[in-house]
TIGUDO-518981 format. One record per residue (C-alpha): x, y, z. Coordinates in steps of 0.25 Angstrom, whole numbers, plus 5000, padded with zeros to 4 digits. Layout:
TIGUDO-518981
+------+------+------+
:   px :   py :   pz :
+------+------+------+
:    X :    Y :    Z :
...
+------+------+------+
//
This chain:
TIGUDO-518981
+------+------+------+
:   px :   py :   pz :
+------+------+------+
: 4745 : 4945 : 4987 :
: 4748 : 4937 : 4998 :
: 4741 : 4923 : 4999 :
: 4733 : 4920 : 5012 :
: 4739 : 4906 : 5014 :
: 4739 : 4899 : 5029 :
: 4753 : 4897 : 5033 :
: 4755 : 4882 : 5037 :
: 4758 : 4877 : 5051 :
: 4771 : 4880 : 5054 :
: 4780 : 4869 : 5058 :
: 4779 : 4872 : 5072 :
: 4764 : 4874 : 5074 :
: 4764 : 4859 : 5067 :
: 4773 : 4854 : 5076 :
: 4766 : 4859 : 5089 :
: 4754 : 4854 : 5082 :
: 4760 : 4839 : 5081 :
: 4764 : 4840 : 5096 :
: 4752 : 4842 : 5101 :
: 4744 : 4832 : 5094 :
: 4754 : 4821 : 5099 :
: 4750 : 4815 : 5113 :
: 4758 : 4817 : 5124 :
: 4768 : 4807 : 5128 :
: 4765 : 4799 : 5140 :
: 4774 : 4805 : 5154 :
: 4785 : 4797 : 5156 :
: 4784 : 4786 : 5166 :
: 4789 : 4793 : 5176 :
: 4779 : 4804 : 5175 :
: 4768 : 4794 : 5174 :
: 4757 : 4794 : 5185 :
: 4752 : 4781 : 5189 :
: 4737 : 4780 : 5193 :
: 4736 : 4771 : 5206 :
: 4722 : 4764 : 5204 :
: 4715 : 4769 : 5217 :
: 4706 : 4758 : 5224 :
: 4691 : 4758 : 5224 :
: 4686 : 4765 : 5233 :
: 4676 : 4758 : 5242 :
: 4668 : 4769 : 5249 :
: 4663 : 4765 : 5264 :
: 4649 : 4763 : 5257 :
: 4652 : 4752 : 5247 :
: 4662 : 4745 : 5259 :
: 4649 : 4743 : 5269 :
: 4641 : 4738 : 5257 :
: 4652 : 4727 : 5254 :
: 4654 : 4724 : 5268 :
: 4639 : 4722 : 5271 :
: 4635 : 4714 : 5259 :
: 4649 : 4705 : 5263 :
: 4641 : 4705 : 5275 :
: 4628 : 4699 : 5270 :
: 4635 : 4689 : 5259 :
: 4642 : 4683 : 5274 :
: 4628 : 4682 : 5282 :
: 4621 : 4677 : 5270 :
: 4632 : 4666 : 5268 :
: 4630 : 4663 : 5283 :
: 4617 : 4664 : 5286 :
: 4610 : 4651 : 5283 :
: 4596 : 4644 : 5287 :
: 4598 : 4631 : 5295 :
: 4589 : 4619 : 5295 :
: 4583 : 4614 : 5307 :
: 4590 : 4602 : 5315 :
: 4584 : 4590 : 5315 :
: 4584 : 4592 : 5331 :
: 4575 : 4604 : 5327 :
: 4567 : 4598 : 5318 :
: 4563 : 4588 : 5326 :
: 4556 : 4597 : 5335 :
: 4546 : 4601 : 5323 :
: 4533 : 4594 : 5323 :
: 4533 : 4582 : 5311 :
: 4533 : 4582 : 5298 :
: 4517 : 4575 : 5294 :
: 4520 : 4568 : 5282 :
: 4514 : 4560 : 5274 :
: 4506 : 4548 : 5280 :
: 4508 : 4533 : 5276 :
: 4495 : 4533 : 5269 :
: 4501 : 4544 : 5260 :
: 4514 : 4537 : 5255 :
: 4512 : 4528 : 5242 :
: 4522 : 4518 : 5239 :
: 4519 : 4512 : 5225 :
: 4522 : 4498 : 5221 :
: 4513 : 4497 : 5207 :
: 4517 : 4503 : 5194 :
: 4502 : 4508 : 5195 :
: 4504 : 4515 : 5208 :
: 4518 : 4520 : 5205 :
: 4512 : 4527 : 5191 :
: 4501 : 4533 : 5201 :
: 4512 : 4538 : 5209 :
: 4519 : 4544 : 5196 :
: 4507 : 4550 : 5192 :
: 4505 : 4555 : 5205 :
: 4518 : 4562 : 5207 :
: 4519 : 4567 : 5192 :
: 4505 : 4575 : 5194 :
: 4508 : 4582 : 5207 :
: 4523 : 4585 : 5199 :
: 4531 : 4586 : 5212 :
: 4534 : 4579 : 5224 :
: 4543 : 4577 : 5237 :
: 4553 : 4568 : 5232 :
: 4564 : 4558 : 5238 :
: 4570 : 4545 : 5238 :
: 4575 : 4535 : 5247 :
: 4586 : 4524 : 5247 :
: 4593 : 4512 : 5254 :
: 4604 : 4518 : 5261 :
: 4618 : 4512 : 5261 :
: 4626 : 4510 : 5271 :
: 4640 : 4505 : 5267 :
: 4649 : 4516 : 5262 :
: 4650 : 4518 : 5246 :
: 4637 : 4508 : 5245 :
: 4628 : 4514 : 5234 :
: 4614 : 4519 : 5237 :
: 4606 : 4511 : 5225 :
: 4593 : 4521 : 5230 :
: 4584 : 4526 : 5227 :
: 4575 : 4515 : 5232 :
: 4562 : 4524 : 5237 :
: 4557 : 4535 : 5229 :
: 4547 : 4546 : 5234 :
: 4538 : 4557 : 5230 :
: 4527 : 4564 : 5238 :
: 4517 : 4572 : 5235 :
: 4508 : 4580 : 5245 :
: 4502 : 4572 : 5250 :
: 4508 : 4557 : 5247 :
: 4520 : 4550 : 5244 :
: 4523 : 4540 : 5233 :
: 4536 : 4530 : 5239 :
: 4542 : 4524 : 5227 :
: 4551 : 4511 : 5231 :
: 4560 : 4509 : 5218 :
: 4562 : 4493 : 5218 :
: 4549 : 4492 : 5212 :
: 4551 : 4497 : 5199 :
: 4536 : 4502 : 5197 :
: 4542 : 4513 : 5208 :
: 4554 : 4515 : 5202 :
: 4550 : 4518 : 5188 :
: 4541 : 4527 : 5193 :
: 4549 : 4535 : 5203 :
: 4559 : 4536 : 5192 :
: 4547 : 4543 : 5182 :
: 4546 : 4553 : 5192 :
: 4558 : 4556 : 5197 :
: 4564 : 4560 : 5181 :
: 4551 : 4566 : 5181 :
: 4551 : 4582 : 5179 :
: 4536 : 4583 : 5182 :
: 4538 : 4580 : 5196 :
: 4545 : 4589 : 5205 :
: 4554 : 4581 : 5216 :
: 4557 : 4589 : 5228 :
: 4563 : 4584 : 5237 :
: 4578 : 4585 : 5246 :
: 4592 : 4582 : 5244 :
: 4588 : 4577 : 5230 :
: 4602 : 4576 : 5227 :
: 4604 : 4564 : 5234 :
: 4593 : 4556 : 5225 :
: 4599 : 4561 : 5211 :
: 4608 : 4552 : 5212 :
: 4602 : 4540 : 5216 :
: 4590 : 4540 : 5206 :
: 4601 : 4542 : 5196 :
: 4608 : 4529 : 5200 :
: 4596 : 4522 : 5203 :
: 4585 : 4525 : 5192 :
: 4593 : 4532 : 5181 :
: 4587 : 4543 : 5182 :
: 4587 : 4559 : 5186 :
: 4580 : 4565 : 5199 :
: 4573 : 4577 : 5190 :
: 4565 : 4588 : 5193 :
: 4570 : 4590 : 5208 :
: 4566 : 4601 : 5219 :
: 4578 : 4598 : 5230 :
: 4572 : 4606 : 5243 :
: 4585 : 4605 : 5248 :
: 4592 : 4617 : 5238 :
: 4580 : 4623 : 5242 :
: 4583 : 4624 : 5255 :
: 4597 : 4628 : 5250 :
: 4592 : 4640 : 5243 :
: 4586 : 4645 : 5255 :
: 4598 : 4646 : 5263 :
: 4599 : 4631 : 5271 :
: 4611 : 4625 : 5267 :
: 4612 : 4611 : 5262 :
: 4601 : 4601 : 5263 :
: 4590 : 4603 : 5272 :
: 4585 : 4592 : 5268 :
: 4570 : 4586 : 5273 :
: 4569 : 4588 : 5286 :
: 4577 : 4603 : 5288 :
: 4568 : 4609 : 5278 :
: 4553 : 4602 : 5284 :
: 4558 : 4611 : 5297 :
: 4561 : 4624 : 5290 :
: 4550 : 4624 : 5283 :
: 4537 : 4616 : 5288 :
: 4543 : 4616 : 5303 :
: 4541 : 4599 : 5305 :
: 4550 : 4588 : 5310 :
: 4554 : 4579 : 5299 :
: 4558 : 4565 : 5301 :
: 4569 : 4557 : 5294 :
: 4571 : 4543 : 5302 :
: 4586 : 4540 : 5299 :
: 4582 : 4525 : 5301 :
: 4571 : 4526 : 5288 :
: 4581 : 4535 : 5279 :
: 4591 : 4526 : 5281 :
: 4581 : 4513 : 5280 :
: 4581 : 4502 : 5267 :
: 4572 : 4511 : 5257 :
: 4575 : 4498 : 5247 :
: 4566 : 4490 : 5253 :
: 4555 : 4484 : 5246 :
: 4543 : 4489 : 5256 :
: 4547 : 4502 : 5262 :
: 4543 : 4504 : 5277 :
: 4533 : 4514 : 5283 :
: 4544 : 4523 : 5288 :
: 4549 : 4522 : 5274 :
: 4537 : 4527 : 5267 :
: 4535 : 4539 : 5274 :
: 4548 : 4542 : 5277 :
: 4551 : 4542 : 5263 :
: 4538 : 4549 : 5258 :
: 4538 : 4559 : 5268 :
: 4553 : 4563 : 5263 :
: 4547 : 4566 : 5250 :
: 4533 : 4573 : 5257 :
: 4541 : 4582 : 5265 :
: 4550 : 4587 : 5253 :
: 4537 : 4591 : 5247 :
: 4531 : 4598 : 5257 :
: 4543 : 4607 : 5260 :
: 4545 : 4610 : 5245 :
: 4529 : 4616 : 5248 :
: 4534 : 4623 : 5259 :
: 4546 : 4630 : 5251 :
: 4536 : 4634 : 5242 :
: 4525 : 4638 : 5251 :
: 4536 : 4647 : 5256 :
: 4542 : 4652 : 5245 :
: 4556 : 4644 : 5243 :
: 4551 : 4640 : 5230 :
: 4542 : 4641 : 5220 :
: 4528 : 4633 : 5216 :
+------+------+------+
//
């Protein structure tokens, strides 16, 4: 009897077999295709959208808020101020401990300070000599040869429980470093302010009381430029100096009362 057995692959179906599951060779390089990378394509919609915000990065790089002249600040009605009666000058440790007391429990303040200027080139500034803080409704002037005054301005000018705003704060790091040996901490410099709000570098006092309050404010050249070393300051002195510090203060209420910064 015949056995049912399979009859095995014959050579030749193995060898189809192998050839099939072998990958095919690449083409000759000849016969290769090369793929040009096509650009992207940009349609005329994406194009305008590029060109238009091109557009508004230029105008917005441009466009920026001028301060008043002096010409046209002059033209506003003045600046009130604080009266003599309301600037303080202390002189005792007593008075000055009041004044500290004072200005740590309201815990901010218009703040500036005031030096003998030189006038020989490469002579050093050995200012501050006058230090000022006001509140709302006063000013404390301290004179920093007495050393009641200076130990006490120094207090509050490390202090961080006191906010001192003022402009071009800057300049006085410097100075109070050389002078006391201390840091200028805790500082709002209205200037940056101003900055961030599109007016490019520093307003400074007098620009910013006519953008914002619309009032004249005057800065004698002959009193910034007078002896702030001087034992007994002049009434021009005092309130040009207290009224420096007053007005910083009373834009900063501004800004807020607008919006531009936070209570």
């Amino acid at each position: 009897m015949e056995s049912l057995q399979r009859n095995p692959t014959s050579p030749k179906m193995s060898s189809s077999c192998h050839k099939m599951s072998e990958p095919e060779s690449d083409p000759p390089p000849n016969r290769r295709r090369r793929r040009r990378r096509r650009p992207a394509s940009s349609s005329p919609d994406s194009s305008a959208d590029s060109a238009e915000s091109n557009s508004q990065e230029k105008a917005e790089k441009v466009t920026k808020l001028a301060a008043p002249t002096k010409a046209e600040t002059a033209l506003l009605p003045p600046f009130p101020g604080l009266s003599p009666d309301q600037i303080h000058v202390p002189g005792t440790r007593a008075e000055c401990q009041n004044a500290v007391d004072e200005i740590l429990a309201a815990g901010l303040g218009g703040f500036d300070t005031e030096a003998k200027p030189t006038f020989r080139k490469g002579q050093k500034i050995d200012g501050p000599h006058v230090v000022q803080f006001a509140l709302t409704d006063k000013a404390f002037i301290f004179q920093l040869h007495r050393n009641e005054c200076e130990k006490a301005a120094s207090d509050l000018i490390a202090s961080k429980q006191v906010l001192k705003v003022g402009f071009g704060l800057k300049n006085d790091h410097g100075q109070i470093r050389s002078r006391l040996g201390i840091t200028l901490d805790h500082v709002l410099d209205l200037d940056q302010v101003f900055r961030k709000m599109g007016y490019p570098g520093q307003i400074g006092v007098r620009g910013a009381m006519g953008v914002l309050l619309k009032r004249c404010f005057k800065k004698s050249k002959s009193t910034t430029t007078s002896n702030w070393a001087l034992p007994e300051l002049t009434p021009r002195q005092l309130l040009y100096a207290a009224n420096d510090a007053f007005a910083a203060l009373k834009i900063m209420e501004a800004l807020q009362a607008e919006g531009h910064l936070k209570r």
